[in-house]
N, C-alpha and C positions, 0 to 999 in steps of 0.2 A: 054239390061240391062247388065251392069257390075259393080264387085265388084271392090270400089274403094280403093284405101291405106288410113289411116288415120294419119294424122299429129301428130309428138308428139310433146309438150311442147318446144317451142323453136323455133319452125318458122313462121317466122314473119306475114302469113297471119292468127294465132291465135292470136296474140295479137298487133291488130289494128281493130278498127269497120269495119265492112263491108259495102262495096257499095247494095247502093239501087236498088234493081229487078224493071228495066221500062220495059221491054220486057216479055210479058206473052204467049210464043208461042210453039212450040214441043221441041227446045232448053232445055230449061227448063223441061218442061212436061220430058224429058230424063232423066234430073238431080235430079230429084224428083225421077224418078223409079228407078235412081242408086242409091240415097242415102236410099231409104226403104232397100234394098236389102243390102247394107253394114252393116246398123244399124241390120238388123236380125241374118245376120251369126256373126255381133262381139262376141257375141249380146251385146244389147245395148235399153234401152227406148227412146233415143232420138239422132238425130245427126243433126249439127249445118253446113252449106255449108264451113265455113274456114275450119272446120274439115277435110276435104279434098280437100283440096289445093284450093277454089272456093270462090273469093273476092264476094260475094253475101248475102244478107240478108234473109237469108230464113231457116228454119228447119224441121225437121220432128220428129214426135212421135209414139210411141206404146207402151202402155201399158195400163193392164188387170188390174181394181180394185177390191177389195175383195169381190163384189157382183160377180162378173167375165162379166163384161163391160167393152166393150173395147174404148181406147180413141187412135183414128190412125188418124193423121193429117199431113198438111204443114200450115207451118205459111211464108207468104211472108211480107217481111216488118210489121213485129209485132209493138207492143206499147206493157205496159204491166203497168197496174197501183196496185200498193200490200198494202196489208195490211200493219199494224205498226209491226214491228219484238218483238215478246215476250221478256222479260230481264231477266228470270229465265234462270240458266246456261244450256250448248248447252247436250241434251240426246247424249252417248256416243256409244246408241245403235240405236235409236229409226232415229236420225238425220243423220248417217254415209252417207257419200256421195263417187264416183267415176266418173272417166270421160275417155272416149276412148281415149284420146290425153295427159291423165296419167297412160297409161297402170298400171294395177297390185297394184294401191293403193288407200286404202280409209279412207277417214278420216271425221270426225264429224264437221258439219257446219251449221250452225243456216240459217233457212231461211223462208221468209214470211209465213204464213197458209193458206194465200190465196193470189190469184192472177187473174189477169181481163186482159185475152188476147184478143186482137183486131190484125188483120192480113187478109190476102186477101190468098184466096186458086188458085191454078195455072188455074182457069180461069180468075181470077181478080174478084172474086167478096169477097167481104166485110166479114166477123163474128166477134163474139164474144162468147169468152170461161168461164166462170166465174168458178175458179176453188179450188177446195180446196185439201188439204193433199197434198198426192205425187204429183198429178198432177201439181199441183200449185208451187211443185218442179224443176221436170221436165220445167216445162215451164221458172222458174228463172233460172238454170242450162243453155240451150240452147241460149235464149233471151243474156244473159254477153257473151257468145260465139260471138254473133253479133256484141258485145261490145268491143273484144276484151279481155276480161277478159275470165281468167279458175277459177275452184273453189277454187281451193288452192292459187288463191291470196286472196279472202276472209277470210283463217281457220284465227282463232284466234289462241293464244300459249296457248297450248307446239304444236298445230301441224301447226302450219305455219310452224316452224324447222323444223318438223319430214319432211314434206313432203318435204320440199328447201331441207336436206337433202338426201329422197332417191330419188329424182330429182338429184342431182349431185353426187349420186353413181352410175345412171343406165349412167353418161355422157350426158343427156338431158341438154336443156335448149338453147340451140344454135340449128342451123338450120342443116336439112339433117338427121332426124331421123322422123318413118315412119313405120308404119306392117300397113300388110294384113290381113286382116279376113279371116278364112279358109287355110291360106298358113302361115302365123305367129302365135307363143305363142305370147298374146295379152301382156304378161311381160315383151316386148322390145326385 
């Protein structure tokens, strides 16, 4: 196991879909134990394999719901089919969102309440996640990572700016930016 660096905003293997996992063997099974292990010291609920530098379609999860259940996963080549997105305006508290590959910013973003994940765990075999509230976040959050998408190309205004702005005061958005969990301030 090792902690891996985490990609910031700007290089290129976040924002491109990732190639499809055909190979289900210790390889992987490795990449999976580094990626729990990064996402925990970031910390972090979830991390997306471009996350760290790895053209792969795969994720992992962790996190604790308010009954204190735990939902800790990999999703290998997901699908994810969502509910209709609400049209009352986005809760400014309720909705804020952040991501490891935007170090030290968060901003409010509308996203499905529910969510129907489908994905293969690293022995290859098959599930489905039917999920609501955060979880169901979480899983829209990581799944656009696949995609090539970060969050903050979804915010709507005033914070699509806010964020392109403090995106191009930390000098992100181009390639060769990068911390460590545990050896980096996650603030760049």
């Amino acid at each position: 196991m090792r902690i891996r660096e985490i990609a910031i905003t700007g290089e290129p293997v976040l924002h491109r879909p990732a190639a499809r996992v055909e190979r289900f063997d210790d390889d992987l099974r490795d990449l999976v134990t580094d990626m729990f292990a990064t996402m925990e010291l970031a910390p972090g609920v979830g991390l997306a394999a471009p996350q760290i530098g790895e053209d792969r379609a795969l994720f992992v999860y962790d996190w604790v719901d308010d009954d204190e259940r735990q939902h800790r996963g990999v999703a290998i080549n997901p699908t994810i089919m969502l509910a209709p997105l609400r049209v009352d305006p986005v809760d400014e508290d309720e909705e804020l969102e952040g991501c490891l590959s935007v170090p030290g910013e968060r901003f409010p973003l509308r996203r499905s309440d529910r969510a129907i994940l489908t994905a293969w765990n690293v022995d290859g075999n098959e599930f489905t996640v039917d999920a609501e509230g955060w979880l169901a976040r979480i899983f829209q959050h990581e799944y656009d990572h696949l995609r090539g998408i970060l969050y903050n190309d979804r915010l709507v205004e005033p914070f699509f700016t806010e964020a392109r702005d403090a995106i191009h005061r930390e000098g992100w958005g181009k390639p060769g930016f990068s911390w460590l969990p545990g050896r980096d301030h996650p603030e760049g």
